[in-house]
N, C-alpha and C positions, 0 to 999 in steps of 0.2 A: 862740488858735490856735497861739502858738510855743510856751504850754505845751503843749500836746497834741502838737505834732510832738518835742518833746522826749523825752516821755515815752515816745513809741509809738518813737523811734528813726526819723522821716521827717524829709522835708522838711513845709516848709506851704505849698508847693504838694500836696503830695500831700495835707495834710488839707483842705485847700480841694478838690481835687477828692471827697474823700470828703463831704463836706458837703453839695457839690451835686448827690451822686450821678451823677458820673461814672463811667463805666463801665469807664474806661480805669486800672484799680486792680486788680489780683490779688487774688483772695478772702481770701488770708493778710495780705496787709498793710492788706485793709479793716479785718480783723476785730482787728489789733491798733491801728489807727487808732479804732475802734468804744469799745474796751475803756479806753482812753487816754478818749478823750470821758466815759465813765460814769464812771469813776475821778475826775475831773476837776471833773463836772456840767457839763460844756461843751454849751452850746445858742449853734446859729448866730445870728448877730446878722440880724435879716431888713432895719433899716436900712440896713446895713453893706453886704449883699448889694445891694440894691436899687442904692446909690450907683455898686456894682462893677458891676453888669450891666447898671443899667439897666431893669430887672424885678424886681418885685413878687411875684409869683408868685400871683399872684390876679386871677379872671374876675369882674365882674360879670354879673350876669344883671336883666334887667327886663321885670315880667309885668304883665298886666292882671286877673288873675284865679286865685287858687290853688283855686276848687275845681273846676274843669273837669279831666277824666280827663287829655285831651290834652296839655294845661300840663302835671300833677301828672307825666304821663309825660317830655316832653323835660327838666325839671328833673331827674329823678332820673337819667336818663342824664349831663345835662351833669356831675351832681356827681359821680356817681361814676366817669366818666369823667375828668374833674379832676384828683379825688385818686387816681388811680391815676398819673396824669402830674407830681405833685405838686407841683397848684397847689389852693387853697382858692378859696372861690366866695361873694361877697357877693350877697344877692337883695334887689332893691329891687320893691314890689308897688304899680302906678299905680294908685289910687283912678278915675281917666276918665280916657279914652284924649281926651286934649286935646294941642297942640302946649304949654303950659306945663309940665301935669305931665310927659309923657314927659321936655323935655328939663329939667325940675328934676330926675328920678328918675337921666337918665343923669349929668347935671352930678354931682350926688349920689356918685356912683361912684366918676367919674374923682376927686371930689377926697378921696377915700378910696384913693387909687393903687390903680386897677386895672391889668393890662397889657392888657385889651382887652373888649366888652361883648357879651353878647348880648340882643337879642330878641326875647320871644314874644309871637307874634299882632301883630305892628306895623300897627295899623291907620289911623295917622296921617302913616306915613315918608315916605308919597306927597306932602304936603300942601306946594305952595313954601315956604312961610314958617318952616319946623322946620329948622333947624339944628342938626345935633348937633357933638359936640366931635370937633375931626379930631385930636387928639393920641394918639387910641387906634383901636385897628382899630375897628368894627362890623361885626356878622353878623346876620340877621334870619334867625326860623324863624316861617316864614309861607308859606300855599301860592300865593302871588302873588310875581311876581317885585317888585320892584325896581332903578331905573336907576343908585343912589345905592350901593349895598351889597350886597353878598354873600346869599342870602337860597336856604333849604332849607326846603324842607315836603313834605307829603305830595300826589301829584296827588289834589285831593277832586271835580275833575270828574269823572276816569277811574271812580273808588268809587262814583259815583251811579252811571255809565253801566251799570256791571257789574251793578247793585242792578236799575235799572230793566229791564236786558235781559233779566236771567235771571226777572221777572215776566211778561214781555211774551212771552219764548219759551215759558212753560209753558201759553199762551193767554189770560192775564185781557183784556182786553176796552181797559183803562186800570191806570193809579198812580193811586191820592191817594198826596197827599207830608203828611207831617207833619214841617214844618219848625223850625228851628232861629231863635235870636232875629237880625233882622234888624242888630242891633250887629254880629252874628258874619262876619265874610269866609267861615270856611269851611261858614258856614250857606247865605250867597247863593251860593255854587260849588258846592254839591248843589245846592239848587232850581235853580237855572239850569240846569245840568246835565240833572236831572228835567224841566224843561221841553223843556229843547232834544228829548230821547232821542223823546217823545210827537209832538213836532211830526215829525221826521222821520219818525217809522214811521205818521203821519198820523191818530194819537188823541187821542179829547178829553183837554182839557189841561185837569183841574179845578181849581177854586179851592184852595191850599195852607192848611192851619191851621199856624199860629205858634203852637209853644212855645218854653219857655226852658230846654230840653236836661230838665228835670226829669220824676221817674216822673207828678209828681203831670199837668201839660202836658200828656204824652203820655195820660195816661188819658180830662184834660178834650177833645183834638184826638179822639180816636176814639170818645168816646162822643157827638160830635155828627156825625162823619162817619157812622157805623154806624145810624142812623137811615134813611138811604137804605140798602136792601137791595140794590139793586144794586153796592154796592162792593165789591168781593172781593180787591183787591190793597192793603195802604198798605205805605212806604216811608218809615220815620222816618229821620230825621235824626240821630240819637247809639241807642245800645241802651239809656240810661235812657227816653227817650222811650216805645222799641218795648214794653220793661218795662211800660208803665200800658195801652200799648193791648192787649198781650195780657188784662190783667184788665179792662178795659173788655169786650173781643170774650164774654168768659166769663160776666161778669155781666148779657152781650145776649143769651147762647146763642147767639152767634155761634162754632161750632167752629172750631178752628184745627187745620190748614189745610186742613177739609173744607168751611168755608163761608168762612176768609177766611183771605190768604195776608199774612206778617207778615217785613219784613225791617228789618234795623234798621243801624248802622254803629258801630265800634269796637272788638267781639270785646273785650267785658269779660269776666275771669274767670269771673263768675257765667252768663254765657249758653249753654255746654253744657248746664249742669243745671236751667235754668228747665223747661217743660213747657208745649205740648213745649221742644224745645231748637231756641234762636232761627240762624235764618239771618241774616246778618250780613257786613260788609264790613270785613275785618282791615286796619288801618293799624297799621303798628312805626313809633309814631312814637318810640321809645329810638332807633333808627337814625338819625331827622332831628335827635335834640340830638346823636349823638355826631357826626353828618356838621357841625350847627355848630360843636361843639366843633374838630374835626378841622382844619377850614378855620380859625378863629380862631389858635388854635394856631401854624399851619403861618406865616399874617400876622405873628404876633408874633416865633417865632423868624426868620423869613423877614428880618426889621425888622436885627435881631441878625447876620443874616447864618450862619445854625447849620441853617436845614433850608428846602428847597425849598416852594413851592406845592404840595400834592396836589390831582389829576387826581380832583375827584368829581364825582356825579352830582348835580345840583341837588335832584331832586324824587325823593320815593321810591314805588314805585307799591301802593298797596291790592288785597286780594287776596279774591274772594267765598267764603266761609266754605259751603253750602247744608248745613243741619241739617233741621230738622223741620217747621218755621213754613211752609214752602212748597210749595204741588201746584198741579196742574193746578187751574182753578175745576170747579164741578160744571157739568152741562150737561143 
């Protein structure tokens, strides 16, 4: 560093602040701080830094499952959200949501210095006996609160209620649910949901089928509902699911949505241009990593004494999509 402040004609304070991307530097004497550095081949020492600040500059992330839409969405917001603030992101992936592995995956982490972890799907945080490490912040993105830690998800009750309402308004009679695997939290917060919506507006409340978010679940869920000819409304649980039940309704000559109305939840890319094109319950869960992102963050420098607590919203609300998969029943 004293050779490069040498050379550029600064102090090293000033290359230290150009290092760590301080913004309190004149464009001209970054760029001959910059030019000093390549001349040089000076690269920050991240040791050295860490010693000095105290941070690492790096998030852990810990999931239970990478091939879920959901997950694959808040990771790629947290990371690139991250590197845009330029911290780098280690993901550790729990094989079972158990109080071991979680808190081996987070231990795992911290002893890889992170300055703080997040999250996905924490389906054990509730459980007395998990102790995670207090040396680092924690943030959970999960649609359940927590008493313990900071925690952002999507409201997935509201998304059923909106899913069920707008079947119920267009007259069908009932939902069948085609649900989501019982491991999942934000599988039992739609069906509960779906339950609750029925019971209130005083309809039968049918037996749910369980899948496991897959085209192939949802195809096997509705080609045993669609046997009874009186079901005219289902309400899958993810749009891979709604995906199988539409070729299921097709290969019943059940038309869609003249004999059966199909809603699903997610708003994946592909469901404008299925056929028809699926009604669906848009969740930005990009929004609920960068809100963890955001709040982790805000803890960390917050620690440092460099930036306030931001004022967020916990929970982000889902929004009904209505395409083509949906009509009145016949009558």
């Amino acid at each position: 560093m004293a050779d490069v402040a040498r050379v550029a004609g600064v102090s090293g304070q000033t290359v230290s602040r150009v290092a760590n991307g301080n913004t309190r530097v004149t464009a001209e004497t970054r760029n001959k701080v910059e030019a000093a550095m390549k001349q040089l081949g000076y690269r920050a020492n991240i040791a050295a830094r860490a010693l000095a600040t105290g941070r690492f500059g790096t998030i852990g992330v810990v999931m239970f499952n990478l091939s879920t839409v959901g997950n694959i969405r808040i990771v790629e917001a947290v990371a690139a959200g991250a590197q845009a603030r330029g911290y780098s992101v280690n993901l550790a992936v729990v094989e079972g949501p158990t109080e071991q592995d979680v808190r081996a995956a987070v231990r795992g982490l911290t002893d890889r210095a992170v300055d703080g972890v997040i999250v996905i799907e924490a389906r054990v945080l509730d459980t007395p006996h998990l102790q995670l490490p207090e040396e680092v912040p924690v943030v959970i993105a999960d649609s359940r609160s927590t008493h313990e830690h900071p925690t952002f998800g999507m409201d997935e009750a509201a998304g059923a209620r909106v899913a069920v309402g707008h079947l119920l308004d267009l007259g069908h009679a009932t939902v069948h649910h085609i649900a989501g695997p019982t491991s999942s939290n934000a599988a039992e917060r739609r069906r509960a949901a779906w339950k609750r919506m029925l019971q209130r507006a005083k309809r039968t409340v049918p037996q749910p089928v369980v899948g496991d978010w897959s085209p192939e679940s949802g195809y096997e869920a509705a080609g045993r509902l669609l046997t009874d000819q009186d079901v005219t409304a289902v309400f899958a649980a993810n749009d891979q699911m709604a995906v199988g039940a539409l070729r299921a309704a097709d290969e019943l000559g059940r038309r869609v949505p003249e004999d059966l109305s199909v809603v699903g939840f997610d708003d994946l890319d592909v469901t404008p241009y299925l056929n028809p094109p699926l009604t669906t319950v848009r969740q930005d869960l990009g929004e609920v990593g960068h809100r963890c992102l955001d709040h982790l963050l805000a803890q960390i420098e917050a620690a440092s004494g460099t930036a306030p607590e931001p004022n967020v919203s916990r929970f982000v609300h889902p929004e009904l999509v209505v395409r083509g998969s949906t009509a009145p029943p016949r009558r």
